[in-house]
C-alpha angles and dihedrals in degrees: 000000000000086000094056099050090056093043095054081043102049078049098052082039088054098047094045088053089042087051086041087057096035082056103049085044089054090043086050093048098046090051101048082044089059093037082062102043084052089050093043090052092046091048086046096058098042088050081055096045096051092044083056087046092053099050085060107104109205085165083113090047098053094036087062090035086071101070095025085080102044111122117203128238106253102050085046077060100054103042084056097055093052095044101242093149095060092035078062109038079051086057097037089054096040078052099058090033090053091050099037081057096055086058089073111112113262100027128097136235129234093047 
C-alpha cells in the first residue's frame, strides 16, 4: 500500500514538474515572440523612414553648394601672405594635443 502511495505521488509530483516546464517554456516562447515582434515593427519604420529619406531630392541644394565655397583670388593671396593657413593648422593641432591629453585616465573633460 505504501508503494502505491509513492508511486501515485512520484506521478502527481511528475505532472506538476512537467506543467511547471511546460509553463517556463510557454513564458520563453511568448517573450522571444514579443522580442521579435518589437524588432519586426522597428525594422519596419525604419524601412519607412529611409524610403522617405530617399524621396527627398537635394539634386537643387548640391548643385548651388558648389559656388557658395570659391575664394577669390585675392583674398587666397593675402591670407597667404599673412600666414593664416599655418596660424590655423597651429590651433588646429594645440587643439587636438590639448584633447587627446584629457583622455588620459584620471583627468577629467571638460578642463
Amino acid at each position: 500500500m505504501a508503494g502505491l502511495i509513492a508511486a501515485i505521488y512520484g506521478k502527481v509530483a511528475a505532472l506538476i514538474a512537467w506543467f511547471g516546464n511546460l509553463f517556463v517554456a510557454v513564458f520563453v516562447a511568448l517573450w522571444d515572440i514579443s522580442r521579435d515582434l518589437f524588432a519586426w515593427v522597428f525594422e519596419q519604420v525604419l524601412t519607412v523612414a529611409v524610403s522617405g529619406v530617399s524621396a527627398v531630392d537635394v539634386s537643387g541644394l548640391t548643385n548651388n553648394l558648389q559656388g557658395a565655397f570659391v575664394i577669390p583670388q585675392k583674398i587666397l593671396e593675402v591670407a597667404s601672405a599673412i600666414g593664416l593657413g599655418q596660424a590655423l593648422a597651429i590651433i588646429a593641432t594645440a587643439i587636438t594635443i590639448r584633447l587627446g591629453l584629457q583622455l588620459i585616465p584620471f583627468t577629467r573633460l571638460g578642463s
